[in-house]
Steps between C-alpha positions, in 0.01 A plus 500: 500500500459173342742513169274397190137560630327761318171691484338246319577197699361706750184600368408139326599364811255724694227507222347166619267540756536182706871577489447869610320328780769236591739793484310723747468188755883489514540851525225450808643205659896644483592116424270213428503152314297369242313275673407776743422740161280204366287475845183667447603652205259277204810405332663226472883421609604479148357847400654669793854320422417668097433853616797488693704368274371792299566756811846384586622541108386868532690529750207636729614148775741314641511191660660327800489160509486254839485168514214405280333810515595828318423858584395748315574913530420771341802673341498870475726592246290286303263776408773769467424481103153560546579797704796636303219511225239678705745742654551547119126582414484712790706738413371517154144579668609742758695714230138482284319593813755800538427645162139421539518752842708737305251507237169547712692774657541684204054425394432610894787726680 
């Protein structure tokens, strides 16, 4: 996991929607560079290079570099602290769930 990245990084870094979609193109495309992510996209190079900026600090990509171009990847233990934290939540709502059953059991045998 990457050392330093936490749930907040994560979710600020995922709050923006332009961002959320750059993220979900990379995820899409397994590895793709920003001038391919600004094609067709209505924003410009600049932007793209921001929100990536943005998305490799969170730790949710990585790059490659080659020659002039660089590569960018979506890295998966980037959003281990957003699912540490759900995991989390989850079992706090399946225990409430449980005594919820329990409980309409006891109203309806």
């Amino acid at each position: 996991m990457n050392q330093g990245i936490e749930i907040g990084g994560v979710l600020r870094a995922l709050a923006d929607p332009t961002r959320r979609a750059v993220y979900e193109r990379i995820v899409g495309a397994g590895e793709i560079t920003v001038v391919e992510l600004t094609r067709g996209s209505g924003v410009t190079q600049g932007a793209v290079s921001q929100h990536l900026k943005s998305l490799k600090q969170a730790g949710l990509v990585a790059e490659r570099p080659e020659g002039r171009n660089v590569h960018y990847r979506a890295d998966p233990a980037g959003l281990a602290p957003l699912a540490d934290w759900m995991s989390h939540y989850g079992a706090f709502w399946r225990d409430r769930f449980a005594d919820l059953r329990a409980v309409l059991k006891e109203i309806d045998p």
